[in-house]
N, C-alpha and C positions, 0 to 999 in steps of 0.2 A: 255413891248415891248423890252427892252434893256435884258431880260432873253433869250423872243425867241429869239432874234437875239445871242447871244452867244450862244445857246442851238443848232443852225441853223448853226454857225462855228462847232463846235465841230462834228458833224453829218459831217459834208464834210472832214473836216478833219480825220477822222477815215476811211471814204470811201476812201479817197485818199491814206489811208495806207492799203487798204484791206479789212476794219472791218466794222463793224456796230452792235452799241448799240440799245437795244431796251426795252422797259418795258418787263418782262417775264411774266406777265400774261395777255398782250392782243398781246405773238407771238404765233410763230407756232412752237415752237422748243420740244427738242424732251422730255427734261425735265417738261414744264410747259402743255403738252399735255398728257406725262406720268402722271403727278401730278391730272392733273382735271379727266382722268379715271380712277383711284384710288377711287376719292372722290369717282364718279357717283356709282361706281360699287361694292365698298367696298368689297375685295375679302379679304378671311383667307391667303390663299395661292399663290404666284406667281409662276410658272413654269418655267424657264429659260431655253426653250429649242435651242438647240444651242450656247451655252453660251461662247465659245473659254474662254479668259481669264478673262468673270466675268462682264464685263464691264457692262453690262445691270442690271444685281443684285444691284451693287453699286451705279448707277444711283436709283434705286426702295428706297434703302436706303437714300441718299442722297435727295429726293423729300419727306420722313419722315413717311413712308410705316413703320408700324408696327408690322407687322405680318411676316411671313417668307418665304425664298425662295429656292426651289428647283432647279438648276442646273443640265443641262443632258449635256453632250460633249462627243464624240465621237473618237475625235484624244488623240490615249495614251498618250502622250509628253504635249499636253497642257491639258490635263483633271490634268497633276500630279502637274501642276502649279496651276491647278484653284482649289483642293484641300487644298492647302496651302496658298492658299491667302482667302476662306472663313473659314478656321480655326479662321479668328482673330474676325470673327463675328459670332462662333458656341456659342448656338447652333440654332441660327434664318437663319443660311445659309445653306443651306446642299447640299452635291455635291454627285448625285447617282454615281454608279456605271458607267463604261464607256461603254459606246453603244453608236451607232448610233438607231433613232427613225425610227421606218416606219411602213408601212403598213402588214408585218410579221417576222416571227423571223428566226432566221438561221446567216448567216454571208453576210458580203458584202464588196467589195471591193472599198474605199472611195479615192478619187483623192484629192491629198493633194494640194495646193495652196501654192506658196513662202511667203505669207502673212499670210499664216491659216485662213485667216477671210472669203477667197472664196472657201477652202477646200468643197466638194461637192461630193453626190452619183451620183450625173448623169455629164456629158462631157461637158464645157466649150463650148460655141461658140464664136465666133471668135471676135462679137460685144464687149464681156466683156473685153475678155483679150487685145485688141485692146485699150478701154477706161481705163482698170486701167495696166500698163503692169507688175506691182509687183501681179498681179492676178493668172499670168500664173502656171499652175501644174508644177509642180516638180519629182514628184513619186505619186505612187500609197501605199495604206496600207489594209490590211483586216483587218476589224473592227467585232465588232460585233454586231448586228441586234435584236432589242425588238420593241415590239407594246407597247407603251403607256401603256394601258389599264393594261396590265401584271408589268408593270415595280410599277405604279400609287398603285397595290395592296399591294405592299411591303415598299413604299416610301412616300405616300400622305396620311395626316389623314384624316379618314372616315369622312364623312359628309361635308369635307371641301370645303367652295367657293372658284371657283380659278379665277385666269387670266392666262391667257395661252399666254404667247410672244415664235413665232415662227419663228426662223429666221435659215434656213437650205438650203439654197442656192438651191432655186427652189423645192427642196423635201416635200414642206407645206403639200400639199394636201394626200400624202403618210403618215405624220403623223398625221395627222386627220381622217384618214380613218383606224388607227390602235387606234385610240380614242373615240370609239362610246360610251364607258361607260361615260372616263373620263369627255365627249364636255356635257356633262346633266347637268355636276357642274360649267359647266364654265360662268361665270359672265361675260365676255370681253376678247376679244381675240386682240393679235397682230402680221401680220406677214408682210412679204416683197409679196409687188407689183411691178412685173414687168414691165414699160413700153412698152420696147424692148425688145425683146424673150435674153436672155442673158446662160439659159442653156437647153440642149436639151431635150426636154419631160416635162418642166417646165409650169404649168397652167400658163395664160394668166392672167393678171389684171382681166380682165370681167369675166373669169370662177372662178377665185376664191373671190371676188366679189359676185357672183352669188351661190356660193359654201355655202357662208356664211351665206347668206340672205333665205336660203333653209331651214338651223338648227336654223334660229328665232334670227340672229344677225343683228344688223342693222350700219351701218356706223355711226363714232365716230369725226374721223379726219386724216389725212395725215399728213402725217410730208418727204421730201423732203430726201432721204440716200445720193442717190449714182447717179454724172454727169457726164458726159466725161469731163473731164477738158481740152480737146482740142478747142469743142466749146459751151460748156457749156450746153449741149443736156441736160435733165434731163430723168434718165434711169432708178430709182428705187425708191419707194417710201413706208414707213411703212405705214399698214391701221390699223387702229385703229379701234374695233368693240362691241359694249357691248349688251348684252341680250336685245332681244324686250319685254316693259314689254305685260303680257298676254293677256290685253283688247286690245294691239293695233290690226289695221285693218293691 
């Protein structure tokens, strides 16, 4: 009794400062959800698409991912940063070539974000940059444009199981649709669920959701990104999704 009850101070107390502790393997965070789709899915290969400065890679590491990870980014300025910070973990980290991912090849013009983390192919709506306002574009950059699928021949070894995290600020479904070789290998996928339409021409939750469950992926877990911290709206969410096995209905 005298444990819960200090265990039960300690808890208010950390709330009262902001925080809250929690056992990590019965939350929902984004480490210990990452960790148990790892187990499930046991992939060769991570994908790190969208990767700004790595953050997601060293997470994979960091949860005791064995195998290795590919890195794609887009923006020149931080792709030369994220270069050099998975230098210290080659050769298990490896950062392609700079492209933007999508659905064909050619060039395209990428709207950079003051933050880079909301950098984005398609136009800002008003909801995002409203809830995060370090969101807002900045400039524009012409980048360059690959399918997956091409890039994958040159960078990803054959026969390898992957997991595919896809965080490209509403653009998912354009690189998936330039992935039809690569999505055959893939064991488990993860990308950003919109709540709230937040960019223009961006699939909805339920279409991409439904997108998924089409190519024989089935829902994993949610893990909570991105709130208006005005009033705490909750507006983005990662879906987590691994292979249906073959006999299911």
């Amino acid at each position: 009794m005298v444990v819960t009850t200090a265990k039960s101070a300690l808890q208010r107390l950390f709330r009262a400062c902001g925080l809250e502790v929690r056992h990590l393997r019965s939350s929902n965070s984004e480490y210990q959800v990452l960790k148990d789709v790892l187990r499930a899915s046991r992939p060769d290969v991570v994908l790190d698409i969208g990767a700004n400065l790595g953050q997601f890679a060293q997470l994979v590491f960091e949860v005791g991912f064995r195998g290795s990870v590919i890195s794609f980014e887009a923006q020149p300025q931080v792709h030369h940063e994220l270069v050099r910070r998975a230098a210290a973990r080659a050769p298990r980290w490896i950062v392609a070539d700079c492209c933007a991912l999508g659905s064909a090849s050619g060039a395209i013009e990428m709207n950079i974000s003051a933050n880079s983390l909301s950098s984005s192919l398609l136009p800002m709506r008003r909801e995002h940059a409203d809830a995060a306002p370090t969101s807002r574009y900045i400039s524009k950059q012409l980048v360059k444009l690959e399918r997956l699928d091409d890039v994958a021949a040159r960078v990803v070894p054959p026969g390898a199981s992957l997991f595919m995290k896809i965080d490209t600020q509403g653009y998912e479904r354009e690189v998936l649709d330039g992935a039809s070789g690569v999505l055959d290998r893939a064991v488990a996928i993860q990308v950003e669920l919109s709540l709230v339409p937040l960019y223009e021409r961006a699939p909805s939750l339920v279409e991409m959701v439904t997108y998924l469950q089409n190519r024989g992926f089935q829902m994993f877990g949610l893990v909570p990104v991105f709130r208006d911290r005005r009033d705490g709206r909750l507006l983005q969410v990662d879906g987590i999704f691994i292979r249906r096995p073959a006999n299911a209905a």
